[in-house]
C-alpha positions as semicolon CSV with decimal commas, in nm:
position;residue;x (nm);y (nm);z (nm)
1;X;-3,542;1,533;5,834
2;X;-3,390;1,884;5,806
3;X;-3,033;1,744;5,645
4;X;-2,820;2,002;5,505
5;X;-2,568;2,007;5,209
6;X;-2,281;2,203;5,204
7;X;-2,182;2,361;4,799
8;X;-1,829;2,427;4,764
9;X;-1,773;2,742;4,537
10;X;-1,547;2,977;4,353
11;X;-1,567;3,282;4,225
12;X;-1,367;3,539;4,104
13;X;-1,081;3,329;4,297
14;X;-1,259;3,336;4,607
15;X;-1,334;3,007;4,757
16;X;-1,695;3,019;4,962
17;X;-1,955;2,725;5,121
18;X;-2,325;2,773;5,093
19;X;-2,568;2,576;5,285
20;X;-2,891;2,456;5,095
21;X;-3,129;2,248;5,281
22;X;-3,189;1,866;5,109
23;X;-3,574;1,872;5,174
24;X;-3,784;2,047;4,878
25;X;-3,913;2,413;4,994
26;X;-4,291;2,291;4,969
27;X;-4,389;1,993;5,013
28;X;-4,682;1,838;4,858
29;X;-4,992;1,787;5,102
30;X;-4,955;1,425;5,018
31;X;-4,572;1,394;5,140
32;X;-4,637;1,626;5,488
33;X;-4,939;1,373;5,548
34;X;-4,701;1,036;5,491
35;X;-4,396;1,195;5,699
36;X;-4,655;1,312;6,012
37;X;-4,777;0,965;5,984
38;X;-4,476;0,805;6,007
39;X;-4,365;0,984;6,306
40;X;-4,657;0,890;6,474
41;X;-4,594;0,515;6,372
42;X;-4,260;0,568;6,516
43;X;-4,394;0,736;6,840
44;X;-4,661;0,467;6,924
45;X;-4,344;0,230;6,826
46;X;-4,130;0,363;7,071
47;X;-4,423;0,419;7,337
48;X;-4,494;0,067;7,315
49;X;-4,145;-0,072;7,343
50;X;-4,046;0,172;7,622
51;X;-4,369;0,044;7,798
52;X;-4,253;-0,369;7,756
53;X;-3,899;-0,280;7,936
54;X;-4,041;-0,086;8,233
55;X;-4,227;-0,408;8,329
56;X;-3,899;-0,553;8,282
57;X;-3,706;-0,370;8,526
58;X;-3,668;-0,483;8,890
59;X;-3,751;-0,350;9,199
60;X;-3,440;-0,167;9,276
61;X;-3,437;-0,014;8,944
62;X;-3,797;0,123;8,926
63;X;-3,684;0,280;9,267
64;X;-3,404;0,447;9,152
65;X;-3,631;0,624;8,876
66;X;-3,895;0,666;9,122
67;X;-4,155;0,457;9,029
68;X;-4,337;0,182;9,214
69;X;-4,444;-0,145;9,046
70;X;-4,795;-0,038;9,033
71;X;-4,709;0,276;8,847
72;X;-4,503;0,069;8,625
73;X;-4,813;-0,169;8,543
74;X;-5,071;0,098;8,555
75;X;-4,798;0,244;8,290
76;X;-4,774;-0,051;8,086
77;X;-5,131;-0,151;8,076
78;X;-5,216;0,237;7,846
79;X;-5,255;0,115;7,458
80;X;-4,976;0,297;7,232
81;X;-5,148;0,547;7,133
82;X;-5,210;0,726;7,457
83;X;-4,945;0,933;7,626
């Protein structure tokens, strides 16, 4: 979210970069609200689908992370929204 731009400038001959940042200085309550939300769409997103591929790993595999099946399920079987 923090994406920066880089200003080319000149003055009095002398060639310089400043660095401004792209996102507004304050944001309105209403924007900080929508992009917190979002990331927490995007976390229970990516919770979820990280949850569908453990149960979708072998044996082998969930022993080379550490994990036994039943922690795997026990994993899997949390809703989304809890960590």
């Amino acid at each position: 979210m923090n994406e920066c731009i880089n200003q080319t400038y000149v003055i009095n001959g002398q060639h310089g970069t400043s660095v401004k940042s792209a996102a507004p200085r304050a944001m309105t309550g209403i924007s900080a609200v929508t992009l917190r939300l979002l990331a927490t769409l995007s976390a229970w997103q990516e919770r979820a689908n990280s949850r569908r591929e453990l149960l979708r790993l072998d044996s082998r595999a969930l022993n080379d992370i550490g994990i036994s099946r039943a922690d795997a399920e026990h994993e899997a079987d949390k809703p989304f929204w809890r960590r």
